[in-house]
N, C-alpha and C positions, 0 to 999 in steps of 0.2 A: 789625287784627282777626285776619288770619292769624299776627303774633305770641301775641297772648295766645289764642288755642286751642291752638297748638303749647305755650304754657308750661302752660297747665292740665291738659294731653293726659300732658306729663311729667311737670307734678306729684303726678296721679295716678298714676302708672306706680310712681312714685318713693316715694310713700308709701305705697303696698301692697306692690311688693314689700319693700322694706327691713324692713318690720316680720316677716320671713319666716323670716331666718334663724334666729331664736330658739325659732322653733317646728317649725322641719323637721326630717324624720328622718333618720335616716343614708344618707348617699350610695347612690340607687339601683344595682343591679349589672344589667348585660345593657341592650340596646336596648329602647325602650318597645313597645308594639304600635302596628302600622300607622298605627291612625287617631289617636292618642295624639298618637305622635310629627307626624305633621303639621300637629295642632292648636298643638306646639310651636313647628314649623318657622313656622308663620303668625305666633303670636306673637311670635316674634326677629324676624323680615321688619318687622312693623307695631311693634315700639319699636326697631328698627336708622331706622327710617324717620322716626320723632319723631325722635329723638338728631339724626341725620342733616339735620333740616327745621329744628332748633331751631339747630344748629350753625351751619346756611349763612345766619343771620339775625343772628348775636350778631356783634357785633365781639370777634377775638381778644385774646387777654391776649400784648400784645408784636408782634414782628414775627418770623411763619411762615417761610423760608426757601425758596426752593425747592430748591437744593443746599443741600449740607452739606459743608463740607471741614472737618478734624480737629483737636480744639479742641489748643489750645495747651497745654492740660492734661491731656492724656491721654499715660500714662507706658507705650511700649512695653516697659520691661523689659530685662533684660537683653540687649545686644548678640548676644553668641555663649553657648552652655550650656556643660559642664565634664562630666566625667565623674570627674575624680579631683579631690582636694584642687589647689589650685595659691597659689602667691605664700609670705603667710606663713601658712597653711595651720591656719587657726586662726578659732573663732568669736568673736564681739564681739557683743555684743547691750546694750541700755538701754531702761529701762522708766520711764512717766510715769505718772499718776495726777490727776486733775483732776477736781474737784465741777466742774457744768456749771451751775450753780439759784445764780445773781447773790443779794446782795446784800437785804435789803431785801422780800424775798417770804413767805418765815418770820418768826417771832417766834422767843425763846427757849425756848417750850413746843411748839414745832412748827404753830402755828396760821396758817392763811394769811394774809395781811395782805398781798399785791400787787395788782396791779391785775385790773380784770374781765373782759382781753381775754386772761387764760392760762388753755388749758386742758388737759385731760391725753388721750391721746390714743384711750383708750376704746374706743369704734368709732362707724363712720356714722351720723351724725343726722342728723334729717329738718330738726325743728322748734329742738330746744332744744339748748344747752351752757351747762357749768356749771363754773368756777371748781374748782381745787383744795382743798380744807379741811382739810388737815393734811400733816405730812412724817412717813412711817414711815421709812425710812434715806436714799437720795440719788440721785441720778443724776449721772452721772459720764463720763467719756472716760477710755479706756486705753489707752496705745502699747506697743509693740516695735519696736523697731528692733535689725534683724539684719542681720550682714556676714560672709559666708564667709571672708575676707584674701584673696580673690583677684585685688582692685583693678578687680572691675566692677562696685562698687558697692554702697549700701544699701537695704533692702525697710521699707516702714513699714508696720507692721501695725496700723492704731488703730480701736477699737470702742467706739459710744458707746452706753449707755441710752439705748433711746427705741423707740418703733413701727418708726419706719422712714426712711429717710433718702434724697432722690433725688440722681439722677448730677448736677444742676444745682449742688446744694447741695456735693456732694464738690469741683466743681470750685473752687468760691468758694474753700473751705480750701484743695484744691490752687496757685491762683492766690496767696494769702496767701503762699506759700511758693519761688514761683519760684525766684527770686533765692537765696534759701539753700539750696535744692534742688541748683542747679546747683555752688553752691559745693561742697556737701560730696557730691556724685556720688549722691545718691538716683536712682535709676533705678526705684523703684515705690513710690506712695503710694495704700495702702489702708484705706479706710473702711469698715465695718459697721455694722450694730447687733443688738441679742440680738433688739428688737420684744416689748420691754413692754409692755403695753397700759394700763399704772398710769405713765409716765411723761409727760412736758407734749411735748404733739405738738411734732416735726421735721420732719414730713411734710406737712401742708396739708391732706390731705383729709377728716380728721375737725371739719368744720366745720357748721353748719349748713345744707342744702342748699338749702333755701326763699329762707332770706335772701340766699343767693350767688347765686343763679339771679334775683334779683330788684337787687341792689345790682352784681354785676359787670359786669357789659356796660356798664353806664353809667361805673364803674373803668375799665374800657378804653379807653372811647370817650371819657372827657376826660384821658387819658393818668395818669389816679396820683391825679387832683383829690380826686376819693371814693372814701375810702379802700377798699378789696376789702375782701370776705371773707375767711377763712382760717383755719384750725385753729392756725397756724403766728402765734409773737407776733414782730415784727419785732427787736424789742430783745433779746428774749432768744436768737435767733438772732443776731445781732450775734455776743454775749457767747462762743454757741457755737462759730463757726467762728474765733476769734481764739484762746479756752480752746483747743480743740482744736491750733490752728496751734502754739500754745505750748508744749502738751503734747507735740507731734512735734519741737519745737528740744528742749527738755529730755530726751527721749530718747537722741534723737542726741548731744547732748551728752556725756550719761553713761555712754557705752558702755565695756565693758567686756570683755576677752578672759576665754575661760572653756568650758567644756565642757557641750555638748547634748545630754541624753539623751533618749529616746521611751518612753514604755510606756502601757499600756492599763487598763482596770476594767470589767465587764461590769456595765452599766447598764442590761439590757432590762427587767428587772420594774418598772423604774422608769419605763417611758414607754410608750404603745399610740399607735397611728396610728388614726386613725377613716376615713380613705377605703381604699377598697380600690386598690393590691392588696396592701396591708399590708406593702409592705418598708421595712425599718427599717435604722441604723445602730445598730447596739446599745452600743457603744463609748463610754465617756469615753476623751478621746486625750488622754495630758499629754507635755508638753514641758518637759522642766525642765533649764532654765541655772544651772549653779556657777560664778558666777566665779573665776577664781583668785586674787585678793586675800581669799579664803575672805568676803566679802559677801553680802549677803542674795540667795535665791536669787531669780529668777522662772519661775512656772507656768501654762506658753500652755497655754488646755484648749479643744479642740474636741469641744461637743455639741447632738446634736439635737433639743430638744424648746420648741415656746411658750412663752414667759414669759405665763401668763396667769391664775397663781392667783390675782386678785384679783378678776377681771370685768370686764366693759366697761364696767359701772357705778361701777365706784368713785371717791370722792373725795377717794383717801387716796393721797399719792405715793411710791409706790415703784419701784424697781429688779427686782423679784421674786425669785427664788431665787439667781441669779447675785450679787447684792449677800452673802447668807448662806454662800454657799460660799465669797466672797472674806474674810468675818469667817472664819468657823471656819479657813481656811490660812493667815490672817495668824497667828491667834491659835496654831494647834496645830502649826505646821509654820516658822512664821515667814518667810514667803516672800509674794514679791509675784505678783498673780495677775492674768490675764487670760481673758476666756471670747471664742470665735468661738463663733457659731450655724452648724449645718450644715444638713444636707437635711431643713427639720423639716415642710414641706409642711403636714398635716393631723395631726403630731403632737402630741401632748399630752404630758401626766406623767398618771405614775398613782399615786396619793399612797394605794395600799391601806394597805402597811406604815411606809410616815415619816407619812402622818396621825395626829394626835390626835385620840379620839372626843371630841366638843365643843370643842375650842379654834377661835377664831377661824380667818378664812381668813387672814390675816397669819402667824398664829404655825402654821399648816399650810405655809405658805413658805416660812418659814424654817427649820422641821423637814427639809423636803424637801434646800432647798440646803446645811444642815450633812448630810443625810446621804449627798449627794452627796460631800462634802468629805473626809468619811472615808474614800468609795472610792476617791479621789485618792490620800490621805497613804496607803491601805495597799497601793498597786502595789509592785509587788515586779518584774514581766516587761522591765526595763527593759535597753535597748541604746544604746549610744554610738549617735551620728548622726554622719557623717563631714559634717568645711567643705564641704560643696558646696550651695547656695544658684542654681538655675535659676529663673528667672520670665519671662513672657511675656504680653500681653495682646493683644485685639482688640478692639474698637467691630463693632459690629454695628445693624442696624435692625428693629424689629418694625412693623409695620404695626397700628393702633391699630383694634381692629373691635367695641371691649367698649361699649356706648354708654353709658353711665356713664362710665369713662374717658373718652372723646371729648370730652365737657362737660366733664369735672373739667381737663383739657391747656387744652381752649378759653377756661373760663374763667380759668385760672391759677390752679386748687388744688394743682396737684401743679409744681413747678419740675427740670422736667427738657429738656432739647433735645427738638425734633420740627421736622421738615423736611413740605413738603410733600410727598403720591406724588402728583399731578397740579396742573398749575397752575392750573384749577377747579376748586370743591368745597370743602368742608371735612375732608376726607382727609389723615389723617397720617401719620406716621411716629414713632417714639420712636427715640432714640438712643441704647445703653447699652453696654455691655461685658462681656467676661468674660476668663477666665485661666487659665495653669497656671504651676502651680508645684513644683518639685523639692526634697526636703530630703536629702541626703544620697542613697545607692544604692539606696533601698529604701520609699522614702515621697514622695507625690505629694501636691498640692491644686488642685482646680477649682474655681475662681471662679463661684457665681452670683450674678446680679443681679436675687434676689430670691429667695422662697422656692418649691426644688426639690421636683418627685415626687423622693423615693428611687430609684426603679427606675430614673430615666433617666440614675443615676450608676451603680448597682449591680445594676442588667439585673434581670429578672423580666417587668412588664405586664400587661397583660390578654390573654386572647384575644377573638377576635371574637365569643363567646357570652356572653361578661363585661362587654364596653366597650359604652356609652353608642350610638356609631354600625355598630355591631354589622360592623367591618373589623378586620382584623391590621392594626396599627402593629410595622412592623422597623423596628429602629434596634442601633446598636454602643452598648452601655452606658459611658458616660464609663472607669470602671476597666477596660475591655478596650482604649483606646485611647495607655492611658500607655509611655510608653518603658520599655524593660526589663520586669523583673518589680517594678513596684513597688507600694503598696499605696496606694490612693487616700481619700483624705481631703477634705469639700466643707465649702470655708468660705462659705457663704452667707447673704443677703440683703448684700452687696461691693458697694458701688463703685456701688449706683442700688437701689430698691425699683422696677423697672418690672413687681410683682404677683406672681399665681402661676404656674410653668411645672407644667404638668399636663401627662398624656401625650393626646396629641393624638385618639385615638379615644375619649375617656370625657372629652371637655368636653362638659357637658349643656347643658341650651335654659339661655339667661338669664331666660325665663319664671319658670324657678321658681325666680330666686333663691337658687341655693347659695352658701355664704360662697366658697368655691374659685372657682365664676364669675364671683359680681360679682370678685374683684379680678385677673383674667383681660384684659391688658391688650387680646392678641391671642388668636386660635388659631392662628399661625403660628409663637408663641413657642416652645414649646420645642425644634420642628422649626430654625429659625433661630440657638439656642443652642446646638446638638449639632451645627451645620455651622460653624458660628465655632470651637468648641471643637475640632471635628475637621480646621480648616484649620490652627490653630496647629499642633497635633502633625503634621500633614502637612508645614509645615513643618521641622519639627525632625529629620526620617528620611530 
């Protein structure tokens, strides 16, 4: 009995608020009034305390840990850093290209035709999910693999379509690859994704919640017999972490000595942020390799904005604008291309001037990512990057407090590590990672593992008449903490989606349901990833 009130008790929780975000306003600014907020405060208390009742009752998905020692697949990085060129003092770089969507799912007209456990990854459902219905262009996996010549080694940079991709799942590809890893001195392999919301979930959590909450525990409790829940289709993950694994031998492979340049394109009118406190990176950043065999070029672009022109609704698969940028470079510049997502938090695009009045939202997409393309092909501010190639990573812990989360880990929708923090309870831990990285004398990147506030790379925040619990949050903004004078650049959602890092005095009640707090793993988070981050560089000085 005390089961099925705790599941009805969440089921409601769970199906009121979710149907929220759709209809809610823009991120409130400042602390609520007194009584306000304590009717919040009660609220989080009393669904902290379901989540929590419901947990200590379900049998987990797997076996919890109490400790955690360091997976065998986690790539500290480079041994010692460099400050000058060294060896034979020269860049080599190789790049892959791989559709991820098997075989057999399409037709020749683009009609779906696979089975009825793929679905695209939309957003959070309560009740229903629904099969893909058509292919607008593709989803795919992209490599770089780069080598300073300085003989410590190669960095893989690979970024797939799709929502989102956890540290469990990186490691599967990482593990694929041991053995060849070792052979040819890879010393970091990095995972992304842009976070399509139009591509066939990688993620798990875009699943039916009713049904999982109803069908998993009993999954866990006869070990795999019935079959789980999940957003995520077993086979087609198969297909991706081998695709992928492949796509990083074929990079490696084909490298290539050749010259790195950097330059920029001011891209602000093109994206607005909707949470406050409005800091942006305004930048497209491209990186563009000449081989010297005068070969086709490739162009790393780091940018911050959602892939989400299609809706959460749609039933049509796409890539979103990154897929139309990568047409129009092939096409107009002839070079092969790759996009990092950065600190895109609450960011958007703002399609005033690439919109068509009336055209479709596809062909609004596509307008957007050819007109990003042109701002690419017409940089002009570009600088040689000197062979030097610094990388470094951490593992870190957040403490899981978001109760949502807490079930989605329990019941194994999301496939990432989590250790216990007491050896009673249902109390976890997540397990994830972050990074720095060095390009030459004058250019930086920070690894998150997941999607960052801007400010807590590029300093600004709120003040305590602005933030949610109405305190000053201090903290060193990521770019005040890099070696030298260099310019910092945030490759994020790397290497784990463990949610949003928000600055920690304007995470609101979960009462109300903001898209930013449900997927808010901790509120410890982004305190924990600015002390990881700030332990590497302490290291490094």
């Amino acid at each position: 009995m005390k089961k099925r009130i705790l599941s009805l008790a969440l089921a409601f929780v769970l199906l009121f608020g979710l149907s929220l975000p759709a209809l809610a306003a823009d991120t409130a600014e400042g602390p609520p009034p007194a009584l306000e907020g304590f009717l919040y405060d009660a609220g989080d208390f009393a669904l902290r305390a379901v989540a929590n009742g419901l947990a200590s009752v379900i049998p987990p998905a797997g076996r919890t840990p109490w400790r955690y020692t360091q997976s065998p697949d986690f790539y500290p990085g480079t041994e010692r850093f460099i400050d000058k060129p060294e060896g034979a003092k020269k860049w080599s770089l190789g790049y892959a290209r791989k559709s991820l969507i098997p075989g057999g799912y399409f037709d020749k007209d683009g009609k779906y035709i696979g089975g009825n456990d793929v679905y695209l990854a939309g957003k959070v459902e309560v009740v229903n999910r629904a099969n893909p219905e058509s292919l607008a262009d593709d989803q795919a996996v992209r490599v770089t693999a780069l080598n300073d010549g300085s003989g410590r080694g190669t960095v893989i940079l690979a970024t797939l379509d799709g929502y989102a991709f956890s540290a469990g799942d990186v490691r599967v590809i990482r593990a694929l690859l041991r053995d060849y890893a070792k052979e040819k001195n890879i010393v970091s392999i990095n995972i992304g994704v842009l976070h399509q919301h139009s591509c066939i979930d990688i993620l798990g959590m875009n699943a039916p919640i009713l049904l999982a909450m109803a069908v998993n525990p009993l999954s866990n409790l006869t070990g795999g017999l019935i079959p789980s829940v999940s957003g995520k289709n077993s086979a087609f993950m198969d297909n991706l972490y081998k695709t992928t694994a492949a796509a990083i031998k074929e990079a490696v492979g084909g490298m290539k000595k050749g010259t790195l340049r950097y330059g920029t394109a001011d891209a602000k009118k093109y994206i607005r942020d909707k949470r406050p406190p409005q800091v942006i990176d305004p930048l497209l950043h491209r990186f563009r390799f000449t081989p010297d065999d005068g070969s086709r070029e490739t162009w790393l672009v780091n940018y911050a904005a959602h892939c989400v022109g299609l809706g959460g609704d749609t039933r049509e698969l796409s890539s979103d604008y990154p897929y139309y940028m990568e047409a129009e470079i092939n096409r107009k510049a002839g070079a092969n291309f790759q996009m990092i997502q950065g600190a895109q938090l609450a960011i958007t695009v703002d399609n005033a001037d690439l919109g068509i009045p009336g055209a479709t939202r596809l062909k609004n997409v596509e307008n957007y990512g050819r007109g990003l393309a042109r701002l690419l092909i017409g940089i002009k501010n570009e600088a040689k990057v000197e062979p030097i190639l610094n990388i470094r990573h951490k593992e870190f812990r957040v403490p899981i407090d978001n109760p949502l989360h807490l079930l989605l880990f329990r019941y194994g929708m999301i496939g990432t590590a989590v250790v216990k923090r007491r050896l009673v309870g249902p109390a976890i831990d997540l397990v994830t990672e972050t990074g720095y990285m060095e390009l030459g004398k004058n250019l930086a990147v920070a690894f998150a593992p997941g999607e960052l506030e801007p400010c807590l790379a590029f300093g600004g925040g709120l003040t305590a008449e602005e933030a949610w619990n109405g305190k000053e949050f201090k903290f060193t903004p990521m770019k005040d903490q890099v070696r030298g004078n260099r310019e910092l650049l945030v490759f994020g959602i790397t290497n784990d989606h463990s949610g949003y890092y928000l600055l920690p005095n304007d995470i609101q009640s979960f009462v109300l349901f903001g898209n930013e707090e449900v997927n808010t793993a901790g509120v410890q988070g982004s305190e924990l990833l600015l002390k990881a981050y700030g332990e590497i560089l302490a290291e490094l000085k």
